[in-house]
C-alpha positions as CSV (number, residue, x, y, z in Angstrom):
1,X,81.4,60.9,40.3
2,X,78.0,60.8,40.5
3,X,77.6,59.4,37.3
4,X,78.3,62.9,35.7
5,X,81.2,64.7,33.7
6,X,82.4,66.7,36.9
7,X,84.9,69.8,36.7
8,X,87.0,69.7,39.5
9,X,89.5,73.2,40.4
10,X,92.0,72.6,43.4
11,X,90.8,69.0,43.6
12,X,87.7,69.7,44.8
13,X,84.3,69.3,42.2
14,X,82.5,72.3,41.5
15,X,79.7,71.7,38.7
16,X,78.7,68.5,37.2
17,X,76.9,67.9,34.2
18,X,74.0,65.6,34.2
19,X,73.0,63.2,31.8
20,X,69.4,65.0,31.1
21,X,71.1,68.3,30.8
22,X,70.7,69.4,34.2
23,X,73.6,71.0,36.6
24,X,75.0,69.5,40.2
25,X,76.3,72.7,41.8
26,X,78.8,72.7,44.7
27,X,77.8,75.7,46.5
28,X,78.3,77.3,49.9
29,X,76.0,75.2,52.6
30,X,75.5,79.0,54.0
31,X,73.8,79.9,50.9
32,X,71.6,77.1,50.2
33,X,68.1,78.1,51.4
34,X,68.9,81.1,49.5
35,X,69.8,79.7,46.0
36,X,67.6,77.0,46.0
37,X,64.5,79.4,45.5
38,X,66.0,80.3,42.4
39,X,64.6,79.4,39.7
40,X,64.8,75.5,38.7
41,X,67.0,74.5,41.2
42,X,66.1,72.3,44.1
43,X,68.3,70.3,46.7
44,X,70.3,67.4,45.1
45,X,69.0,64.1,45.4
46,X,71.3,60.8,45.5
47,X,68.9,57.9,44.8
48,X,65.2,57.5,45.8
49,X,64.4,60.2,48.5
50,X,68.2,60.4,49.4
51,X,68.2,64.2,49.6
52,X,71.9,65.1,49.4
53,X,73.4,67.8,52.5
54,X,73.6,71.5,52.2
55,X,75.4,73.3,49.3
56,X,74.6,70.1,46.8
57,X,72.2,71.8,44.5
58,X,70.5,70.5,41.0
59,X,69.9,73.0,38.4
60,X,67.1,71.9,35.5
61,X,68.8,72.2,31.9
62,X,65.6,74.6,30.8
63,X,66.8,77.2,33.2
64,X,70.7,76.8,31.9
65,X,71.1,79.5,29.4
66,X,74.5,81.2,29.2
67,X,73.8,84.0,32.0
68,X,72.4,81.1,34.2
69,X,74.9,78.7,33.6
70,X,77.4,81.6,34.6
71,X,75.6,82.5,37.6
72,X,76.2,79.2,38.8
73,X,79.9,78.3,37.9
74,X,80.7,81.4,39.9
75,X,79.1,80.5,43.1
76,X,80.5,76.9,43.1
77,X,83.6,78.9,42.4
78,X,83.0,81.2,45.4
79,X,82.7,78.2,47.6
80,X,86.0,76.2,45.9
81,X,87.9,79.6,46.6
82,X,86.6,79.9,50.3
83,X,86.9,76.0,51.3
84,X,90.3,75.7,49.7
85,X,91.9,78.3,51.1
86,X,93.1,79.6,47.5
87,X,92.1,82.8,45.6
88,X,89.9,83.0,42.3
């Protein structure tokens, strides 16, 4: 998907690794204005000025250390547990 190795939990994607190190983040579309004034992370783009919708976020791999990196697993999983209907 996306041309990344994607983890997927309950069928549904919630990180993907990118090929320059980065991280595709599945995250609530509630939060994104919020977490994409984080540090390195910026809306997901698909293609050439393809922004991708809400809650599709890109993390850049020099802001990935381990704290980061958790920080980020757990809001995709945040957003898996609330779409899916089934507990962390």
């Amino acid at each position: 998907m996306f041309g990344d190795h994607c983890i997927l939990v309950n069928d549904k994607m919630i990180v993907g690794a990118e090929k320059d190190g980065g991280l595709l983040v599945r995250v609530s579309a509630d939060r994104n204005d919020e977490l994409v004034l984080r540090a390195g992370a910026r809306q997901a783009v698909m293609g050439p000025g393809r922004e991708m919708g809400q809650g599709w976020i890109t993390v850049d791999a020099g802001e990935l250390d381990e704290e980061q990196l958790a920080f980020w697993v757990d809001a995709a999983l945040e957003n898996n547990a609330a779409v899916t209907g089934i507990g962390r």
